[in-house]
N, C-alpha and C positions, 0 to 999 in steps of 0.2 A: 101216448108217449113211447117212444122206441127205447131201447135199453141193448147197448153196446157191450159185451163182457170179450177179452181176447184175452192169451197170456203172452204175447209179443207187443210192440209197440203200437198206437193205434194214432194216425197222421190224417189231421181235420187240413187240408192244405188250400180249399175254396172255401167264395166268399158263402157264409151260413150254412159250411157243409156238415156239422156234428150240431149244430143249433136245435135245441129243444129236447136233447137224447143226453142219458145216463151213461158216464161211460166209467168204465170199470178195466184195469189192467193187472193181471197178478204179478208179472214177471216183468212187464215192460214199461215203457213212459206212454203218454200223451204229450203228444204235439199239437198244440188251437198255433199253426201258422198263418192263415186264411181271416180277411178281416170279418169280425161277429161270428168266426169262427165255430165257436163252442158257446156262444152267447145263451145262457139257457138259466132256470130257477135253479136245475138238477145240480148233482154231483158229477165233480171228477175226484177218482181216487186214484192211484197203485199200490202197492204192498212194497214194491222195491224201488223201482223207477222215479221219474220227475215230472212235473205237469209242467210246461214249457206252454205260456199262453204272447208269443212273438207278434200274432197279425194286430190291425188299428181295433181297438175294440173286441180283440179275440172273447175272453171270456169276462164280457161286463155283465155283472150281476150274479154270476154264478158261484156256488156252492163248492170249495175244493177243500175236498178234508183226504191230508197225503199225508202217509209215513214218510216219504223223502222227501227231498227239494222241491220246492216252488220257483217257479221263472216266469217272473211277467216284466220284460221288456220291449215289448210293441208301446207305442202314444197309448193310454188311457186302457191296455189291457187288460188289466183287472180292477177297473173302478166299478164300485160299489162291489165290489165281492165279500164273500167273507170265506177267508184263507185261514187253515188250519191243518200245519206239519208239525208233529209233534217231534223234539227230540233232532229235528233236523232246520233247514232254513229258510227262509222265503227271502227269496230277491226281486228290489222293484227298479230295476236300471232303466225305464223307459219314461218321455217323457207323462207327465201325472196319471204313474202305472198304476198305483196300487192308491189313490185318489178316493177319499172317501171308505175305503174298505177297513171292514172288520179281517182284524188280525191275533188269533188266541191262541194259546198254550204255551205248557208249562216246558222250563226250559228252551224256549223256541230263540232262536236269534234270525232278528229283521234290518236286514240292509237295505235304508233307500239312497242309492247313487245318482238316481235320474233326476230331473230338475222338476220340481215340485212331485219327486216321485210318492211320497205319502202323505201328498198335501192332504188335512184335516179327516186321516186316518184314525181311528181309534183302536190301539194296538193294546193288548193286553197278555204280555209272556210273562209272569210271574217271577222265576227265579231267572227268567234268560237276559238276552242283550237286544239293544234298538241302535244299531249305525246308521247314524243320519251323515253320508259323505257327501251326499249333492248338494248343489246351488239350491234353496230354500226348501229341500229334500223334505223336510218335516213339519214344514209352514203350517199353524194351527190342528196340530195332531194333539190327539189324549191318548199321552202314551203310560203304561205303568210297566214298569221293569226293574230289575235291579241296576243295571247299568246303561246307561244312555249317552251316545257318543257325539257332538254337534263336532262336524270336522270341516263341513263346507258352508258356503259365505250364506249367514242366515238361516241355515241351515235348523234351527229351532225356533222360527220365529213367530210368534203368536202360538205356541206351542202350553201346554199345561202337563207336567211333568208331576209322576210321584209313583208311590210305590204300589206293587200290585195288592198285597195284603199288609196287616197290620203288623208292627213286630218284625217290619224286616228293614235288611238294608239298602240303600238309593246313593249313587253314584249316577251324577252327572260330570262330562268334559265337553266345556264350551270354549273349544280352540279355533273355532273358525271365524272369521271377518263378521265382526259383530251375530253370530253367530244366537246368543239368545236374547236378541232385542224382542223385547214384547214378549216373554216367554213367562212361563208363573210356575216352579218349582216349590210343592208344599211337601215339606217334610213335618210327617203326621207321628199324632202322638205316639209312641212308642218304636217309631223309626229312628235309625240310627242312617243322617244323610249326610255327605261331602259332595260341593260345589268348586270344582277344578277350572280358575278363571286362567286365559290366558291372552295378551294383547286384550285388545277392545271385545275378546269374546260373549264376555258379561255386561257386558254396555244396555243400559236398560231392563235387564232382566231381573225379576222379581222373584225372593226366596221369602217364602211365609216358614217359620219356624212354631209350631204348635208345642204348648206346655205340656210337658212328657216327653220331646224328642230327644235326640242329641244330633246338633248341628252345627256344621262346619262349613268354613270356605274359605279357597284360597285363593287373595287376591291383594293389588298393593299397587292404587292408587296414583305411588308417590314414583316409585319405577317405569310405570306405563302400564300397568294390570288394570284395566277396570274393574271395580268394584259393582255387584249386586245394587239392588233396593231392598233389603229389609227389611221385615216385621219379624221381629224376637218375641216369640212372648213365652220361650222360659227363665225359669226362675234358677238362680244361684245352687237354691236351697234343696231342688226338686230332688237331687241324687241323693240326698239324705233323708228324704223324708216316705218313708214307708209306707204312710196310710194316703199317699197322694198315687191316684189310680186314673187311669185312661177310662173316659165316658165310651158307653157305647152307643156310636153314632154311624148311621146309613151314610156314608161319604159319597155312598153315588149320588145322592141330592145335596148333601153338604158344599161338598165341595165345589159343585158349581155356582153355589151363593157366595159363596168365601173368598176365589182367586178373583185377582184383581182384571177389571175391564178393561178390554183391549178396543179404542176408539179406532173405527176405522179412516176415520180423518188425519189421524196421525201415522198410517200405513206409509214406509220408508218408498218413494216414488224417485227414481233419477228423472229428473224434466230438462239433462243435461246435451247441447246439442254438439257439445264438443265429439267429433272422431274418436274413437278409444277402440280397440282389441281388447274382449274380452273376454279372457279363459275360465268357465264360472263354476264348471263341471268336475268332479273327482278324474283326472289326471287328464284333463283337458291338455292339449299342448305340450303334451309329454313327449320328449323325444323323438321330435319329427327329423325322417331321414335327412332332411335340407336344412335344418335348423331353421331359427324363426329369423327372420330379416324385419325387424321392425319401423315401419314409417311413419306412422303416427303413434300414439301410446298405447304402452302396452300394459293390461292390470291382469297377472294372473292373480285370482281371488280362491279359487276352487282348493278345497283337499289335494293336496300333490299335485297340482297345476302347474305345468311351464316346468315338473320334474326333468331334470338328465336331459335338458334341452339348451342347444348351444345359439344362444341370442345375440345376434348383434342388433343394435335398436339404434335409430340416427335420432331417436326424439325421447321421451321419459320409459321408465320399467318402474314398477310399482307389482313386487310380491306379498301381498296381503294375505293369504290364503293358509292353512294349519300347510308346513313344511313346502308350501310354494317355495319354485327354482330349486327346490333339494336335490345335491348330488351333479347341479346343472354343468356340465362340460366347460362351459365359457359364459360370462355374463360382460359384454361390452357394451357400455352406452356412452353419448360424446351430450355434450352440453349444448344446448339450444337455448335462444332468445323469444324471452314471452313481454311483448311490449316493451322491449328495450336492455330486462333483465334478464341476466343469465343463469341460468337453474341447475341446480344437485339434481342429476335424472335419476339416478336409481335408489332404489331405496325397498330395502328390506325389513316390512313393519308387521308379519305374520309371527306365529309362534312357532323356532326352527325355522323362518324361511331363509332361503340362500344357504343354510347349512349343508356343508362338504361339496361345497360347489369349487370346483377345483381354479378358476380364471374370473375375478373380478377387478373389471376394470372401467373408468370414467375418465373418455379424454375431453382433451378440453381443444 
């Protein structure tokens, strides 16, 4: 096994050029550019620098315990790794980058942007954050964090959500296009959790409240919030009663008996063959120099999709997505015929979407 030490930057740029080697930088980053680049059982570290794993498969499987930044944005870069920056942040902007991978420590905050960027990742930051901004960015991940963010469309879906230790507190926001469908949030005994619904965010999504907790959520039905599913089981009396005490229980086996099963026959499928533009990504269609000319329809869904972008559309716009079309220049769409009837083309159903969008307009 060869073992790399430099104190300037060290650049894997061909295909399996640092594969199978230790690499170590005091001063500078690593770069796994080159696909299977750095693909190795070993460690990447730096003391100051960033480990930037960009090629297809740069560093699959390997071992990255860094004081700084993490960057896996290549296709599938850091799946199955287990990623570990303490005090700093890992980012998975590529498609299903950080896929499968173990994700730890305390204080850590984990961004997945890319589209199934930390698909059924097992992330565990303690007191830190999990930004889930992509298109199904966190799709059946076991995440524990204090704060958990679903912003893009599905973005928590099949997901299992709770806190990293006992006695703390859990904050989830499920603002994105159905966002935690099929998702299982348990707030455990002696947690203290709120459940932030917004549009159809919470549509389907399952909140287990354990006796001992205190749990909350905000959502309303009646408005257009979707509401959770439900299992309450504390009691009125619990905050008054002093000799009533949290069991001690191994949740890493518990809790996998306990959240509710996720059928993969009922897995959300479009088998739709209708034409559609679809912006699905965290700021997908943001701002293009030419603005977007739509001909057929257009759904931006994504985190800040279709953002400061000036649209004219001859057929439907449909902004679904947490602050989709926000701040957009111009939103113009004209009325068109579907079997005879003539249809409201645009339509603003995300949480914030079209907000401070300066030009909306529907001609007819």
């Amino acid at each position: 096994d060869s073992v790399i030490n430099a104190e300037s930057d060290i650049n894997c740029n061909g295909y399996t050029s640092c594969s199978g080697a230790h690499l170590q930088s005091t001063t500078g980053s690593i770069y796994c550019n080159g696909p299977l680049s750095c693909k190795t059982p070993y460690t990447l570290s730096t003391q100051d620098g960033q480990v930037s794993c960009s090629g297809d498969h740069a560093c699959l499987k390997t071992e990255i315990a860094n004081h700084g930044k993490i960057v896996c944005d290549g296709s599938n870069a850091c799946k199955r790794a287990k990623l570990s920056a303490a005090d700093s942040i890992a980012e998975c902007s590529g498609y299903y980058a950080c896929s499968e991978a173990e994700m730890t420590d305390a204080n850590h905050i984990v961004t997945c942007n890319g589209l199934y960027g930390c698909n059924e990742a097992e992330i565990s930051v303690g007191v830190g954050e999990v930004r889930c901004y992509g298109s199904t960015s966190c799709n059946g991940a076991k995440i524990r964090a204090t704060l958990v963010q679903g912003y893009g469309e599905h973005s928590l879906q099949s997901a299992t959500l709770m806190s990293d230790v006992l006695n703390q507190e859990l904050t989830v926001e499920a603002f994105g296009y159905e966002a935690g469908k099929g998702a299982s949030m348990l707030c455990r005994c002696g947690d203290t959790c709120s459940l932030k619904c917004a549009g159809n965010g919470c549509f389907e999504m399952h909140l287990t409240c354990e006796r001992g907790s205190v749990c909350t959520y905000d959502c309303d039905a009646t408005s257009g919030v979707a509401c959770p599913l439900v299992i309450d089981e504390t009691r009125a009396d619990d905050a008054d009663n002093n000799d009533f005490q949290c069991p001690t229980i191994d949740h890493n086996v518990a809790d996998a008996a306990r959240l509710p099963l996720i059928d993969d026959d009922d897995a959300d499928v479009d088998d739709s063959t209708e034409a559609v533009t679809m912006c699905r990504y965290h700021n997908e269609c943001s701002s293009p120099k030419d603005g977007i000319l739509a001909t057929i329809p257009l759904r931006c869904t994504g985190y800040q999709a279709c953002a400061g972008s000036a649209v004219d559309a001859l057929t439907s716009v449909e902004c679904a997505g947490y602050q989709s079309c926000y701040a957009a220049s111009s939103l113009e769409t004209r009325r068109f015929k579907n079997g005879g009837d003539e249809l409201n083309v645009l339509r603003c159903t995300g949480y914030a979407a079209c907000s401070e969008a300066t030009q909306l307009h529907s001609f007819k």
